[in-house]
C-alpha positions in Angstrom: -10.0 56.7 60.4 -10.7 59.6 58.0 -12.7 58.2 54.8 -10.4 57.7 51.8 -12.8 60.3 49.7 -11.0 63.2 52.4 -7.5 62.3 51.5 -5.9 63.5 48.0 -2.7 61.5 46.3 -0.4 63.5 48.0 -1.7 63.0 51.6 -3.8 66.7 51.6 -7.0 66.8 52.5 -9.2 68.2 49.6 -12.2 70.7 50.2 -14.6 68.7 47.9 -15.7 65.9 50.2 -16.8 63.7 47.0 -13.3 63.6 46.1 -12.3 59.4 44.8 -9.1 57.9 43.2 -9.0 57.6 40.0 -7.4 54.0 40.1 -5.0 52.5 43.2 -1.0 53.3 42.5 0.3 49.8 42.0 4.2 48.4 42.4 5.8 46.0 41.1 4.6 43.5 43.4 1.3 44.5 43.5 1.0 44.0 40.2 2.6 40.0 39.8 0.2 39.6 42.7 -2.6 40.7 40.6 -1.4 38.5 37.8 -1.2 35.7 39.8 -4.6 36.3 41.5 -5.9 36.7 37.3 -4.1 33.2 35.9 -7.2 31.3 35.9 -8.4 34.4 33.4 -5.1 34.3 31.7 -5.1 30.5 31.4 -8.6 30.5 29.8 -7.6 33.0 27.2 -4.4 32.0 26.5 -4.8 27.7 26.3 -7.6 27.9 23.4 -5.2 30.3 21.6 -2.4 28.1 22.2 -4.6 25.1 21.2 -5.6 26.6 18.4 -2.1 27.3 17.1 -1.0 23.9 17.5 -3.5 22.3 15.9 -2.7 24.4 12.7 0.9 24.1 13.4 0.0 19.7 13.0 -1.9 20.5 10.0 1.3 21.9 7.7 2.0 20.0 5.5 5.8 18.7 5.2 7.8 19.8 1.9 10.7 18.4 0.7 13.9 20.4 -0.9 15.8 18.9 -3.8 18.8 21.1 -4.5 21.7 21.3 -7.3 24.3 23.4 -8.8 25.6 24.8 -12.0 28.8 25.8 -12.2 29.4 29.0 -14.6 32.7 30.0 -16.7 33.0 33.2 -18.6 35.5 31.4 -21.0 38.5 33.7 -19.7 41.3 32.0 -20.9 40.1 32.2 -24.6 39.4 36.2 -23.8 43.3 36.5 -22.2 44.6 34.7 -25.6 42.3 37.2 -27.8 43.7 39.9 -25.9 46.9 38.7 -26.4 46.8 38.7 -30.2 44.2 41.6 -31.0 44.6 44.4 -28.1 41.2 45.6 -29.6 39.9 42.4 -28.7 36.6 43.0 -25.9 36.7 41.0 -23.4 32.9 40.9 -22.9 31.3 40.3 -19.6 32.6 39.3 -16.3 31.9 36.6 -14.6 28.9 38.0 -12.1 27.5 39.9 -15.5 27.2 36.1 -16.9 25.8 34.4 -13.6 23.1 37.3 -13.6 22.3 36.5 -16.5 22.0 32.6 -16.2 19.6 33.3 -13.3 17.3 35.5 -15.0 17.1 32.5 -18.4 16.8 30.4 -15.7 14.1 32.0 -13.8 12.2 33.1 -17.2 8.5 31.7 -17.5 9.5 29.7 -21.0 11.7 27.4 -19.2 8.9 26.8 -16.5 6.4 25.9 -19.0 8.3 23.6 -20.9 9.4 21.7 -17.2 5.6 21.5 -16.3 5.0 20.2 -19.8 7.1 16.8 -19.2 4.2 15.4 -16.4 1.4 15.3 -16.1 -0.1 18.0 -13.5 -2.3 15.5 -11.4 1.2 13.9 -10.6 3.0 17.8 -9.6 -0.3 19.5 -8.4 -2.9 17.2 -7.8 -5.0 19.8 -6.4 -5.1 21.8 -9.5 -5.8 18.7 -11.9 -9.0 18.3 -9.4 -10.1 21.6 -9.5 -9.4 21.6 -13.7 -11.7 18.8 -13.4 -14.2 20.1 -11.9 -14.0 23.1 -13.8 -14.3 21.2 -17.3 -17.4 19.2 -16.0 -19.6 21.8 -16.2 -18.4 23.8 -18.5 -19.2 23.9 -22.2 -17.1 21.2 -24.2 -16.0 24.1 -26.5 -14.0 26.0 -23.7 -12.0 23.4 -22.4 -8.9 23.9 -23.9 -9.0 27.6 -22.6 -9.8 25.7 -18.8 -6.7 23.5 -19.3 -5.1 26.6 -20.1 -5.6 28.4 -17.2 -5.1 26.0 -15.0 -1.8 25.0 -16.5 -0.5 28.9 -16.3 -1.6 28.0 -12.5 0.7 25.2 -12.7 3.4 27.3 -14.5 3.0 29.8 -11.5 2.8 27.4 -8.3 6.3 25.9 -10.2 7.7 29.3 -10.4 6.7 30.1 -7.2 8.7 27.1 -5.4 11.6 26.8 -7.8 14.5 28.9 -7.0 18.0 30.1 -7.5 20.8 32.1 -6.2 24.8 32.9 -6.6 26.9 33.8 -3.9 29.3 36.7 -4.3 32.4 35.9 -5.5 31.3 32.3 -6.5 30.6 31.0 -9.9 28.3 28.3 -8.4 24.1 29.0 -8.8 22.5 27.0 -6.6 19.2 25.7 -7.5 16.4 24.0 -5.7 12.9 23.2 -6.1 10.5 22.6 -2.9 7.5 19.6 -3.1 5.3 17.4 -0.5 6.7 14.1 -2.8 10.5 14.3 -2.3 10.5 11.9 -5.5 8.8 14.0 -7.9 11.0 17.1 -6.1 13.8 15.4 -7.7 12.3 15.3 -11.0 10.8 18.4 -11.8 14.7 19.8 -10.2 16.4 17.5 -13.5 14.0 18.4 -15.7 14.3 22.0 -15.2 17.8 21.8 -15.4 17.4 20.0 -18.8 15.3 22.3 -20.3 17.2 25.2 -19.0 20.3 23.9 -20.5 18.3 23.3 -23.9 16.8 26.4 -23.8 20.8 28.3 -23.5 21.5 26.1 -26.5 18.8 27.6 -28.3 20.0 31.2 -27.4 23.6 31.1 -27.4 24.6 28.1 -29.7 25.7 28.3 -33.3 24.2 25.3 -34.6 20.9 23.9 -33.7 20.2 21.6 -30.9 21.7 18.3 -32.5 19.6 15.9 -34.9 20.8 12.7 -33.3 19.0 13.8 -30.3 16.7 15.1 -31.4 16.1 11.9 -33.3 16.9 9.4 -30.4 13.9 11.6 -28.6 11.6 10.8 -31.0 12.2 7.4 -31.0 12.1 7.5 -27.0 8.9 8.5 -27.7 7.4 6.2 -29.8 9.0 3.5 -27.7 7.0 5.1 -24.9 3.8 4.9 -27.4 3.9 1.0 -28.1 4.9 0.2 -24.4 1.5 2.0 -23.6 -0.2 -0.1 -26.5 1.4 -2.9 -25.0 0.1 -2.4 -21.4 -3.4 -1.5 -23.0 -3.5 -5.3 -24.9 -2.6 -6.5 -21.9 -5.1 -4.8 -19.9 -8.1 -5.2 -22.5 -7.3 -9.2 -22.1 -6.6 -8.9 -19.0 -3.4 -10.5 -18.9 -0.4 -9.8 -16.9 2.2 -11.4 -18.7 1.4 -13.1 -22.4 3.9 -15.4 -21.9 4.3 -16.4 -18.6 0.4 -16.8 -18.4 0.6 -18.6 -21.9 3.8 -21.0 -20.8 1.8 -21.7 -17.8 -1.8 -22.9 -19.5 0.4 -24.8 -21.8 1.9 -26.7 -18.7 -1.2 -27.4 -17.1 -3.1 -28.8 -20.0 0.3 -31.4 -20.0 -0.6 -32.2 -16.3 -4.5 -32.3 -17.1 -4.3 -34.7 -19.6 -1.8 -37.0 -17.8 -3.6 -36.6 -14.9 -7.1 -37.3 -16.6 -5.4 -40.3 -19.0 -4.1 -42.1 -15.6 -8.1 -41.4 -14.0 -9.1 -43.4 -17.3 -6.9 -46.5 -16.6 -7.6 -46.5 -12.9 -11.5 -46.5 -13.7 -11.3 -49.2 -16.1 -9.3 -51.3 -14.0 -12.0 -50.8 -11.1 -15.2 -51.4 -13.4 -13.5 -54.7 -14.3 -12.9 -55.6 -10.6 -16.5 -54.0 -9.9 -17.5 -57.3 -12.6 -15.7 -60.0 -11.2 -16.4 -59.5 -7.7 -19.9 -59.2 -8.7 -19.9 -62.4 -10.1 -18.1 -64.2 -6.8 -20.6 -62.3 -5.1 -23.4 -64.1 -6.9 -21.8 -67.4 -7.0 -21.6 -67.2 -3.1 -24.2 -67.9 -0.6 -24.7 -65.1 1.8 -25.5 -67.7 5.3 -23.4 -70.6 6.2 -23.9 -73.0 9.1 -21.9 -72.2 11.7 -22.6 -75.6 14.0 -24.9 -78.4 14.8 -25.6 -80.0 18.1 -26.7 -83.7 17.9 -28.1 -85.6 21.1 -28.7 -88.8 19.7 -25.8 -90.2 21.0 -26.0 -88.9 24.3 -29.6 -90.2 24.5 -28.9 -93.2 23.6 -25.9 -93.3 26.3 -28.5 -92.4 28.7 -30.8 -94.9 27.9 -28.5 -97.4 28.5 -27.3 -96.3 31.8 -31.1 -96.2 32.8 -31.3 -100.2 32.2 -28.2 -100.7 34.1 -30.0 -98.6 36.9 -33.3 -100.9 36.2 -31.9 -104.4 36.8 -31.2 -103.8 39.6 -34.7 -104.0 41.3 -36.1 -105.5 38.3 -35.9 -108.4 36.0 -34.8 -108.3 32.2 -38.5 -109.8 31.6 -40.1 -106.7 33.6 -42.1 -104.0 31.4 -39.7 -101.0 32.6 -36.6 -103.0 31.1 -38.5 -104.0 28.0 -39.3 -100.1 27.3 -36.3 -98.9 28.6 -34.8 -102.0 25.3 -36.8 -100.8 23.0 -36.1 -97.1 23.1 -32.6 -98.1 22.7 -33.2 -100.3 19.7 -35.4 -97.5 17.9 -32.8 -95.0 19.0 -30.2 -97.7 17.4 -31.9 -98.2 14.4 -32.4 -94.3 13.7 -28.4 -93.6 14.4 -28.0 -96.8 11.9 -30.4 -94.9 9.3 -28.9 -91.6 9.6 -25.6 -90.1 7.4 -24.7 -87.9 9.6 -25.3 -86.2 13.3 -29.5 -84.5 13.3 -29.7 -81.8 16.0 -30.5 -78.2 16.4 -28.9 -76.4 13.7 -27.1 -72.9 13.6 -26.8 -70.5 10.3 -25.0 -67.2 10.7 -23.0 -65.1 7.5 -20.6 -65.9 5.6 -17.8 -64.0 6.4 -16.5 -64.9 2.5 -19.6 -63.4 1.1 -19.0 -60.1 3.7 -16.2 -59.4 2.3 -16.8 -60.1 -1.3 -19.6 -56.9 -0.4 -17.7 -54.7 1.3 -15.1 -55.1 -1.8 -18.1 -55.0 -4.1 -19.0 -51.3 -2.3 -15.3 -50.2 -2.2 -14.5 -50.7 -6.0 -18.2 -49.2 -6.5 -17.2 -46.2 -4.5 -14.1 -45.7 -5.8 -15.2 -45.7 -9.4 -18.1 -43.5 -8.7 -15.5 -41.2 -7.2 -13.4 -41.5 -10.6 -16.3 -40.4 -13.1 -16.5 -37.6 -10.7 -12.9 -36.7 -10.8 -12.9 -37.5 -14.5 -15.6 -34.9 -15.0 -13.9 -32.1 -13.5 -10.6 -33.3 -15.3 -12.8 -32.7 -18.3 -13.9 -29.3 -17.3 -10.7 -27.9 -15.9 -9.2 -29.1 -19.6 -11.8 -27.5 -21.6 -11.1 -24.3 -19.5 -7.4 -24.5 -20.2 -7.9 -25.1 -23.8 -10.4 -22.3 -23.9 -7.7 -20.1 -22.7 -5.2 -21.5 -25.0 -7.2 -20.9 -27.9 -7.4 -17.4 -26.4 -4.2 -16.7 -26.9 -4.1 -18.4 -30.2 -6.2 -15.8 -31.1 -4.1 -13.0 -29.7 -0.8 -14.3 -30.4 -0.4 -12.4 -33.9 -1.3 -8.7 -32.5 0.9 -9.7 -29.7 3.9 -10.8 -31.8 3.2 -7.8 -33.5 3.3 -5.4 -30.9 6.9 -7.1 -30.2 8.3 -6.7 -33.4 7.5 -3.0 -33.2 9.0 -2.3 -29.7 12.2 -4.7 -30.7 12.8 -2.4 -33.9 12.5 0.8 -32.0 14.4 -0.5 -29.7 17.6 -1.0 -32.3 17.3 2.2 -33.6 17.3 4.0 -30.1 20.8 1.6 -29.8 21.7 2.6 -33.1 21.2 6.5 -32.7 22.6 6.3 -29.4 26.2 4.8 -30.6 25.6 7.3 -33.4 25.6 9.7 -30.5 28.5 8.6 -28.5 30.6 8.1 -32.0 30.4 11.3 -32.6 30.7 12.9 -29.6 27.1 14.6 -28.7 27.4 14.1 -25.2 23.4 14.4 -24.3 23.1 17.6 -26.7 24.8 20.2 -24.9 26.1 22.2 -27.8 30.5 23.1 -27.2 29.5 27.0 -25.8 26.9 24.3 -23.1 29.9 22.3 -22.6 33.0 25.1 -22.1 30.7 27.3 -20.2 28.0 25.9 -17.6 28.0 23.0 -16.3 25.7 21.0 -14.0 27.9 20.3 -10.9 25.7 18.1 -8.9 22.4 16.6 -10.3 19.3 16.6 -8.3 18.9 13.8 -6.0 15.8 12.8 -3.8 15.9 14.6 -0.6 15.5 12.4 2.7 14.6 15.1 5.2 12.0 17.1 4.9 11.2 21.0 6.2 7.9 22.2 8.2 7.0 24.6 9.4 5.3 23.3 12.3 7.6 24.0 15.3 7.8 27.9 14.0 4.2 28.0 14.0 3.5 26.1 17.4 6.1 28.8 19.0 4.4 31.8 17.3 1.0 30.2 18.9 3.0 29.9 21.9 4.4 33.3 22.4 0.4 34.5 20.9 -1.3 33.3 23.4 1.2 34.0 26.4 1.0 37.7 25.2 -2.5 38.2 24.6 -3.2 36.5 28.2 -0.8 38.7 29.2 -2.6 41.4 28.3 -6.0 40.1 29.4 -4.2 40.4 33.1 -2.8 43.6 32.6 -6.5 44.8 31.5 -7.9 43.4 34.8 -5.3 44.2 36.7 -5.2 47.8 35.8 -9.2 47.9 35.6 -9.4 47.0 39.3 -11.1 49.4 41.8 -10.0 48.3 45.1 -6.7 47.9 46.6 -4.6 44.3 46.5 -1.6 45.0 49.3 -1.4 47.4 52.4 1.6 49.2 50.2 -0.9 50.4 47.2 -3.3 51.9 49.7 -0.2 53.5 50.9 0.9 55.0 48.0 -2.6 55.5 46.7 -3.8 58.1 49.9 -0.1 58.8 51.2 -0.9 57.2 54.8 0.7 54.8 56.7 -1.6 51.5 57.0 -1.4 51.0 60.5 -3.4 47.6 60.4 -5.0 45.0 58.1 -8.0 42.8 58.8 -8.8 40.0 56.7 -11.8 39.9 55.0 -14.3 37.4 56.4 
């Protein structure tokens, strides 16, 4: 066969010998057989990148939405009844002109600022309160106000950024909502925003201030706020939990204690006086007794007689043996005749009456030393509680007076607030708050929240298949030899008669 150099694209052959494809003409098959002969390449490229995508895709963080609506009026009916009676009478706005300009009040930076000024911004952005920290620690004591400053206008601006609002076409509904990792505090900063927006419209648009009751009742709010936070400051500084739970509860056990430790008293009297008396038995008794004696006098002497009955019979009355054998008898006699009472070996062992005198004597001993003991720590455990009662002796005025305060804020925040409701100041809104927006559905605490964690993990998905796409195309098209019989085909413009595989 002719060398490939000899052979053009088309088949010819060429006068310049040297003459070498540029790069073998590939189908469509020859070039899924190349990608397929490249997937371990692919695979390599594109499963880090993949990797990669979802571990950033598990590292978003999870917000939560809280949403709510105003609903807007353009107060058309009293318009139509002006028109009525004074054609000269201007109708003013419509109803869209109105709702764009509720949105852009509501969206001003004023009404932001006041909304982040209600919490404290380690509890909305924790991240900034850090880094304000950080900041103000070494920087000069004199420029801290201007670091809370910034850092609040980067508050201001993260609360912008994530609190929104829109109106439909043809709907006098805005829809607001306010995004957040704490679905809780999403909720909040939604109702407070509100609050402050509908304050803020009272402060443009109404014809009489915002209303002193309120204004008042806040005040109040707020000291009540103040002496709770004394109050939980007492308690903390004493380290109490609850003054009169904690002081209703010494009082009880310094009843038990000293009931407990007057009963302890009697008992231990009555066992030192047992303690004396069975000492005294115990003295009076003798600790041995004797348990038996064995006499063998009488048995002797029983013996002995038996023995001279024995003896007369091979000897005479007269004989020595008999006469010894009679006078054993008679001494033995006369001794029995002397004696009270049976001699023998005698037998001493204790006296169980004495035993248990002694083991009573080490009961009652025991038991009153273990009385004094628990009388001690009766005594201790009552000093303690009196201690602690004199403690709150001691506190019991500032207490009581730290009562008397919150009780008479308390009234008046009653007081104001039937003020309030007597006269109709329904939560301040001013009449033009009342007859033209109006807060359709308050802020709740979302239960689902939004990431964006699938949308990422597909992006790294469809990112990695296409770049490892590409990294097969690259090789595939790179490639200097020839995959299938059919691109050498196309490639010189021959028929390939044959194959051999390569070994």
């Amino acid at each position: 066969m002719t060398d490939l150099s000899d052979w053009g694209p088309s088949g010819a052959v060429q006068m310049d010998a040297g003459f070498v494809p540029a790069r073998p003409r590939l189908g469509m098959a020859d070039i899924l057989l190349q990608l397929w002969r490249a997937k371990w390449l692919m695979m390599l490229i594109g499963i880090p990148i993949f990797a990669l995508g979802l571990l950033l895709a598990f590292q978003m963080p999870k917000t939560f939405e809280s949403r709510s609506a105003l609903y807007v009026t353009s107060g058309d009916e009293v318009r139509s009844s002006s028109i009525l009676s004074d054609p000269s009478f201007d109708p003013g706005p419509g109803i869209q002109e109105v709702i764009q300009g509720e949105l852009q009040i509501l969206q001003t930076q004023l009404v932001a600022e006041r909304t982040l000024a209600r919490f404290p911004l380690d509890r909305i952005y924790p991240d900034l309160a850090k880094a304000k920290d950080r900041e103000i620690a070494k920087t000069d004591p004199a420029l801290r106000e201007a670091v809370e400053f910034e850092y609040f206008q980067k508050g201001v601006e993260a609360l912008q950024k994530n609190l929104w609002s829109n109106a439909s076409p043809n709907s006098n509904i805005i829809a607001v909502g306010f995004k957040h990792k704490d679905p809780q505090v999403a909720s909040e900063i939604l109702n407070a925003a509100m609050a402050v927006y509908l304050q803020r419209r009272a402060e443009l648009f109404g014809s009489r201030p915002v209303d002193q009751l309120r204004a008042e009742r806040k005040r109040f709010e707020g000291e009540l706020l103040e002496i709770e936070a004394e109050i939980a400051q007492f308690l903390r500084d004493n380290d109490i939990r609850d003054f009169a739970s904690e002081r209703s509860t010494a009082q009880s056990l310094y009843a038990a204690i000293s009931t407990e430790l007057f009963n302890v008293n009697a008992r231990a009297s009555a066992v030192q006086g047992q303690v004396g008396r069975t000492r005294t038995q115990l003295q009076a008794t003798a600790p041995e007794q004797d348990l038996y004696v064995e006499d063998s006098s009488a048995q002797r002497l029983r013996e002995l007689e038996i023995e001279r009955n024995q003896a007369l019979v091979n000897y005479t009355p007269d004989s020595r043996r008999v006469q010894s054998i009679d006078r054993q008898i008679d001494e033995l006699r006369e001794f029995l005749a002397a004696q009270d009472r049976p001699v023998g070996t005698v037998r001493r062992g204790p006296n169980p009456t004495y035993q248990a005198l002694e083991t009573a004597l080490n009961t009652s001993e025991a038991e009153a030393a273990s009385l004094n003991e628990q009388r001690a720590e009766l005594q201790r455990q009552l000093r303690a509680v009196e201690d602690k009662l004199n403690r709150f002796t001691t506190l019991e005025p500032e207490w009581n007076e730290l009562q008397r305060n919150r009780d008479l804020i308390e009234a008046s925040i009653r007081t104001v607030a039937e003020r309030e409701q007597r006269e109709g100041t329904v939560a301040g809104l001013t009449s033009q708050e009342a007859d033209s927006v109006k807060v359709t559905e308050p802020a709740t605490v979302p239960i689902e929240g939004n990431s964006l964690k699938l949308p990422v993990a597909v992006l790294a998905l469809l990112f990695a298949g296409f770049t490892a796409l590409i990294a097969g195309l690259m090789r595939t098209f790179t490639r200097r030899g020839f995959s299938t019989p059919a691109s050498l085909q196309n490639t010189v413009g021959l028929p390939v008669l044959g194959t051999v595989r390569a070994v």
